[in-house]
FITORNU-863154 format. One record per residue: residue in three letters; x, y, z of N, C-alpha, C, CB in turn. Coordinates in steps of 0.2 Angstrom, whole numbers, plus 5000, padded with zeros to 4 digits. Glycine has a CB too. Layout:
BEGIN
ALAXYZXYZXYZXYZ;...
***
This chain:
BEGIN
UNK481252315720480752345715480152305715481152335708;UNK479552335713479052295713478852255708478752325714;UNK478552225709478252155704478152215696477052105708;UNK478452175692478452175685478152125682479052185682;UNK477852125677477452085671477952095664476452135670;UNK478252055662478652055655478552015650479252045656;UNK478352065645477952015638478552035634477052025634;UNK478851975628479251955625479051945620479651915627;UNK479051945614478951935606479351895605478951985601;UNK479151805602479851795600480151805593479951735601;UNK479951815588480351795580480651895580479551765570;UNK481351885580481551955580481451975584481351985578;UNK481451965592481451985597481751935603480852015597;UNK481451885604481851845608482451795605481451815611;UNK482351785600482651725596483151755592482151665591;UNK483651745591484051765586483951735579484651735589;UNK484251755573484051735567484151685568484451765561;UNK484751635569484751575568484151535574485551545569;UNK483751545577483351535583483451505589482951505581;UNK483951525590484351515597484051565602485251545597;UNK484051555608484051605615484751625616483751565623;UNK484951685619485451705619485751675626485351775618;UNK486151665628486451635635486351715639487351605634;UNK486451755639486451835642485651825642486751905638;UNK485451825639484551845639484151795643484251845631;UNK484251725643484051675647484251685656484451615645;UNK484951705656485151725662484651765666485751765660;UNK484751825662484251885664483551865667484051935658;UNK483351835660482651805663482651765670482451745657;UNK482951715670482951675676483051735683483751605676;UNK483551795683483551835689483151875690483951865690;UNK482651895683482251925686481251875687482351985681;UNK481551825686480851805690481251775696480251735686;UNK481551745699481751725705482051815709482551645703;UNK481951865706481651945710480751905712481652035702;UNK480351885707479751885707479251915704479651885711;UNK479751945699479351995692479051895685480452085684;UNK478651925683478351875679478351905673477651865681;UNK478551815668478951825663478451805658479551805663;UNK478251845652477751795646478251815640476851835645;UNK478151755637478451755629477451775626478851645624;UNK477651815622477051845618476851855610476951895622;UNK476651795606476851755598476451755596476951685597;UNK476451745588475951745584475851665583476151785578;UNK476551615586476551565584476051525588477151545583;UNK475951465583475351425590475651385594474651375587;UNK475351355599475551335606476051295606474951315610;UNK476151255601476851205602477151235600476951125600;UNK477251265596478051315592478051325596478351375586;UNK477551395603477851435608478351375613477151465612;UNK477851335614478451285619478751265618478351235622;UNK478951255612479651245610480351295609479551225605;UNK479851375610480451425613480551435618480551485611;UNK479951425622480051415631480351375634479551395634;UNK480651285631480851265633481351295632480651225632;UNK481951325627482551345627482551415631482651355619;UNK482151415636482151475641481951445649481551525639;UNK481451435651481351385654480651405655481751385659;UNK480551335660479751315662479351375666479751235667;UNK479551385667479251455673478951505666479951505680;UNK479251505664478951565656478251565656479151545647;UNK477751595656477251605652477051595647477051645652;UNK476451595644476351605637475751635635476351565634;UNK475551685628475251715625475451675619475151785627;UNK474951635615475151625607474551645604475351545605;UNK474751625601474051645593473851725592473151615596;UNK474551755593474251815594473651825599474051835588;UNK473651825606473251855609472451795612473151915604;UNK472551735607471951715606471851635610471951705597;UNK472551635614472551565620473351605623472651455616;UNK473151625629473351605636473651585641473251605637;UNK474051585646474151555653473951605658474851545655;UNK473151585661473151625666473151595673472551665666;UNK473751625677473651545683473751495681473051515687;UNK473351455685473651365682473151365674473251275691;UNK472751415674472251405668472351415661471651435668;UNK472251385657472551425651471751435645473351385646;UNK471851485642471151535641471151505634471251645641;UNK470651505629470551495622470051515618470651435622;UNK470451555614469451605610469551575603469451735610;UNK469051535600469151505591468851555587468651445589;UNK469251545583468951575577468251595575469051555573;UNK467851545575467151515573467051495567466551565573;UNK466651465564466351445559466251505554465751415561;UNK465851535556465851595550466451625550465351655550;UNK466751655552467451705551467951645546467951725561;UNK467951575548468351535543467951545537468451465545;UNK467451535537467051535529467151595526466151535528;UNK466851665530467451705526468051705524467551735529;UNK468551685528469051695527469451635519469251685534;UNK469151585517469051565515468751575508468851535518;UNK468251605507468051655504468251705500467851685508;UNK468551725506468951805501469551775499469251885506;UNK470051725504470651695500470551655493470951635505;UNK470151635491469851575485469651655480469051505487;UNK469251705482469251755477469951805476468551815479;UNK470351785480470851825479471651765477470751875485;UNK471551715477471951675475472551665480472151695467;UNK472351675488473051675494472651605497473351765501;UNK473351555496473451505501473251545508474151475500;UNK473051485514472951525521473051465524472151565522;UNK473251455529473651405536472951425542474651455540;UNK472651375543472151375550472651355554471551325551;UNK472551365561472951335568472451325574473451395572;UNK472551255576472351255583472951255589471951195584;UNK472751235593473251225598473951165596472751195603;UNK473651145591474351085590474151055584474651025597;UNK473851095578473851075573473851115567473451045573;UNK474051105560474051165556473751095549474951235556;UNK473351145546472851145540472951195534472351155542;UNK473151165528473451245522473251215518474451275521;UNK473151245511473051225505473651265501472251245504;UNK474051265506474851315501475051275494475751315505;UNK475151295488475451265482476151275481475151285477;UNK476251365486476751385483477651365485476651455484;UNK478051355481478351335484478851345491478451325480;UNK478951435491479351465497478851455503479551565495;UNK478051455501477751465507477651405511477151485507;UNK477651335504478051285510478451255512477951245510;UNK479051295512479651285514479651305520479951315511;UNK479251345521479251395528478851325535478551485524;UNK478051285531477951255533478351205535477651255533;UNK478651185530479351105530479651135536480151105521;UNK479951195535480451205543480051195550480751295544;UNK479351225550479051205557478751145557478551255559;UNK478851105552478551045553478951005557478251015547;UNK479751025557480150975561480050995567480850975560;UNK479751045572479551055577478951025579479551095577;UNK478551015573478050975578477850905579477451005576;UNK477550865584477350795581477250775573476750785583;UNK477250715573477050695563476450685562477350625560;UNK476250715559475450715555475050775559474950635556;UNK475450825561474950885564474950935558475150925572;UNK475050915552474950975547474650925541475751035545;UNK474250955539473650935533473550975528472950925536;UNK473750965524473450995516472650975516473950955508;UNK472351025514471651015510471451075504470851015516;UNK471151035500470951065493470451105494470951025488;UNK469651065497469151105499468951105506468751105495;UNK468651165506468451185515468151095519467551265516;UNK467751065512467351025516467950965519466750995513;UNK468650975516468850915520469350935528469350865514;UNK469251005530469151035537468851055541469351055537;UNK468051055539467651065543467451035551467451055539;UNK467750965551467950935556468150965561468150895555;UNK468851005560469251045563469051105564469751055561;UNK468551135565468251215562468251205571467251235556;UNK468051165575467951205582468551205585467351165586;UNK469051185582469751175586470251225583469951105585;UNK470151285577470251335574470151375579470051345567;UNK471051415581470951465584471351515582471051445589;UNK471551525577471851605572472051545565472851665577;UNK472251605560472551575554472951625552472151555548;UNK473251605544473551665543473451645533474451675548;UNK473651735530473751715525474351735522473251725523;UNK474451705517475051705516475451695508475251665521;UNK475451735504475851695497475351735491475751575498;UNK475351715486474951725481475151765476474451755482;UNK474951805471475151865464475251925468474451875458;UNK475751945466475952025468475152075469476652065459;UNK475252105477474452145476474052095479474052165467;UNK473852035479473351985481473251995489473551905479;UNK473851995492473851995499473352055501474551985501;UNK473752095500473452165501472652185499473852205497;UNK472552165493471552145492471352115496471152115486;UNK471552045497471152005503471252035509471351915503;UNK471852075514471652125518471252185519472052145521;UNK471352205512470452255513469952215515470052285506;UNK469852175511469052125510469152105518469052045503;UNK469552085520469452055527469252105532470252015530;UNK469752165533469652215537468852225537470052265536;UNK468552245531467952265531467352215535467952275523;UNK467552145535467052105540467252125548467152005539;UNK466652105549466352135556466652055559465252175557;UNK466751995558466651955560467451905563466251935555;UNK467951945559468651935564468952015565469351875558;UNK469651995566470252075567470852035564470452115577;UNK471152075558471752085557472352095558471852095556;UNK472852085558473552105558473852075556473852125562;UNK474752075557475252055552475852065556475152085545;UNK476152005555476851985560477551995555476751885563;UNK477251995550478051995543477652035537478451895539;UNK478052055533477852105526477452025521478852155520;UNK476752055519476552015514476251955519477251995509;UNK476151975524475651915528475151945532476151885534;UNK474251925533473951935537473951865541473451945534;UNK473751925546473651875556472851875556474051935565;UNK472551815556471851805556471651805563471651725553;UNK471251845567471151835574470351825574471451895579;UNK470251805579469351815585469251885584469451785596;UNK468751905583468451985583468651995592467351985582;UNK469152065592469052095597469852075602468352065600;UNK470252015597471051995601471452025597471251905600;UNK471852015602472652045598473352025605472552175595;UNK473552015605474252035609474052065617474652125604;UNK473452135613473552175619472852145623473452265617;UNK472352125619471852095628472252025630470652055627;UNK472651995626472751955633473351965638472951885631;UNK473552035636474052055639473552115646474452105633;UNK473052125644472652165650472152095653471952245646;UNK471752045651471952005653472151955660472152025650;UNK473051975657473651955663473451995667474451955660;UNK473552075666473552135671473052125675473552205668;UNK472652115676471852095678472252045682471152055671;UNK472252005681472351935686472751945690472651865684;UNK473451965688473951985692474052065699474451995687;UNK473352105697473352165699474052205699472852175705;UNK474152195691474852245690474652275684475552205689;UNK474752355687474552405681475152415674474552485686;UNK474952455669475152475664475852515666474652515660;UNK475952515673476552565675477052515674476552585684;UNK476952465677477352385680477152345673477052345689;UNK477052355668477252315661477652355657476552295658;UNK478052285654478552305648478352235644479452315650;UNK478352265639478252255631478952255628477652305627;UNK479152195626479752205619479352175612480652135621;UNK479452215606479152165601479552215594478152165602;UNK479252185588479552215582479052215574480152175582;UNK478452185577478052175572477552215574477852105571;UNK477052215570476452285568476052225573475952295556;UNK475952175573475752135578475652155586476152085577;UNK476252185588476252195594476152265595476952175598;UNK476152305594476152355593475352365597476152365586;UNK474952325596474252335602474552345608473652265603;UNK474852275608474852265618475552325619475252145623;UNK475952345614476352425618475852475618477152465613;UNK475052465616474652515621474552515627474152525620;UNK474552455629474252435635474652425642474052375633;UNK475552445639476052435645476152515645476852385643;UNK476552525649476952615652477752605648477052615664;UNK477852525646478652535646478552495641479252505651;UNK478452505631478552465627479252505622477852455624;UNK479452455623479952425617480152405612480052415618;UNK480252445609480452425601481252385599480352505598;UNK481252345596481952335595482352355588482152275595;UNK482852375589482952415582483052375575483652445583;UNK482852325577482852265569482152285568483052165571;UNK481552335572481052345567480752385561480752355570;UNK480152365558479852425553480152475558478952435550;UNK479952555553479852615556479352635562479852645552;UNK478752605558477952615562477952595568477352585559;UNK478352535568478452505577478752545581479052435578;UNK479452545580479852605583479552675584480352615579;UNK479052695579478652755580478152755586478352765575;UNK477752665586477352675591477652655598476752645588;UNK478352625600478452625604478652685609478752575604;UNK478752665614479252725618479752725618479152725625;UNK480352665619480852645621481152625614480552585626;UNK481652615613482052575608482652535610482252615604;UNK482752475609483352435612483752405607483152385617;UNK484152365609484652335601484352305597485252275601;UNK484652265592484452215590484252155591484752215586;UNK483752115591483852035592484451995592483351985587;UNK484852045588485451995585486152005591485652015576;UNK485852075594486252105598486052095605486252165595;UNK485652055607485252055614485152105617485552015619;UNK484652145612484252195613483952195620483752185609;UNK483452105620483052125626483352115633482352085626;UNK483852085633484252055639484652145642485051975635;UNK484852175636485252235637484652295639485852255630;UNK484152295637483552335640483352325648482952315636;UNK483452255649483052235656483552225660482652165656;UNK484352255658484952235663484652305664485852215662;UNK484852355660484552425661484152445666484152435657;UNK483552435664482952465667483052435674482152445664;UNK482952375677483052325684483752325688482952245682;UNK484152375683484952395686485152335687484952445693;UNK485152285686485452195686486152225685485252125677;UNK486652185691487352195689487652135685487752215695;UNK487852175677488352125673488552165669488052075670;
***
């Protein structure tokens, strides 16, 4: 068969609830790049979480994190920041609208969360990363240092309704793009990223068409780059809108959806 391009979403799509790789689904993986198809995990999380589900897969994996906004192209890996003004915005409208917000660089995270569930959420990823790569600050000026090393954020938490005003207000600037990986969360991006340019991108480098790409994902997030493939897939643990916009529908994450999709399609005998 010919060279395939395979992008993977991990939360709800590759990982199981408890955040395992499935043993069948790893399998798979490994046979279909030693065919010589090429394999990308493709995340909203930033670059060390991603390596840390790659490593429960293996080294050869690819990666797209930040939603779209850093790369593996070749031996190079790509990186587009946020800027200075898109943070001030963002900043901005979170403080008029009262939502905590998480900056990310490549291996650092910055929040001014109070709430308690939302920093529970960071307490769990902070056992993934080095010690001291997450910083509370109260006001912008004690992050400004890090403004050139901000490459997406997110927002997250607040009064019933809040979230949802501060994505109007955001949508309406010309100065980032939106979306959202879980209910009650915005995905801060670089004007112009998402999922799908670094997924076209990859296709560019590799001169492998929309024919020869498959997309697995389950968030409003991915939903770009299943424009961009011929074969996207939806898993059935998604919203409805997902499943609406994909082509394809496969199990659940819990049910090794993608592993049972790609024995499928690549006729893999097991």
């Amino acid at each position: 068969m010919e060279q395939h391009l395979i992008f993977i979403d991990i939360d709800g799509t590759l990982i199981r609830n408890n955040h395992s790789v499935a043993p069948i689904t790893k399998q798979v993986i490994e046979e279909l790049q030693a065919a010589g198809h090429i394999v990308y995990i493709a995340t909203g999380r930033m670059r060390l979480l991603a390596e840390g589900v790659r490593n429960k897969v293996n080294q050869d994996v690819k990666l797209i994190n930040s939603n779209g906004a850093m790369y593996d192209l070749g031996d190079d890996v790509k990186k587009i920041h946020l800027g200075q003004p898109a943070i001030d915005k963002v900043l901005d409208i979170a403080t008029t609208h009262d939502t905590p917000v998480r900056f990310f660089s490549d291996s650092k995270v910055v929040h001014n969360v109070g709430d308690g569930k939302e920093l529970s959420i960071i307490s769990f990823f902070a056992r993934e990363l080095p010690p001291n790569s997450i910083t509370h600050f109260n006001d912008r000026a004690e992050i400004t240092a890090i403004y050139p090393e901000i490459i997406n954020g997110i927002i997250a938490g607040g009064q019933p309704g809040a979230v949802d005003n501060a994505r109007a207000a955001l949508e309406a600037s010309p100065l980032l793009d939106v979306s959202s990986s879980a209910p009650g969360n915005i995905e801060l991006l670089p004007k112009g990223i998402s999922k799908a340019s670094a997924v076209q991108a990859v296709q560019a480098f590799y001169s492998i068409d929309a024919a020869h790409t498959l997309v697995f994902g389950n968030g409003e997030n991915d939903m770009p780059m299943m424009e961009v493939a011929d074969i996207s897939v939806a898993m059935a643990n998604s919203p409805q809108e997902v499943i609406d916009h994909a082509k394809f529908v496969t199990n659940t994450n819990e049910d090794d959806g993608v592993a049972k999709y790609l024995i499928k399609y690549f006729d893999l005998k097991h």
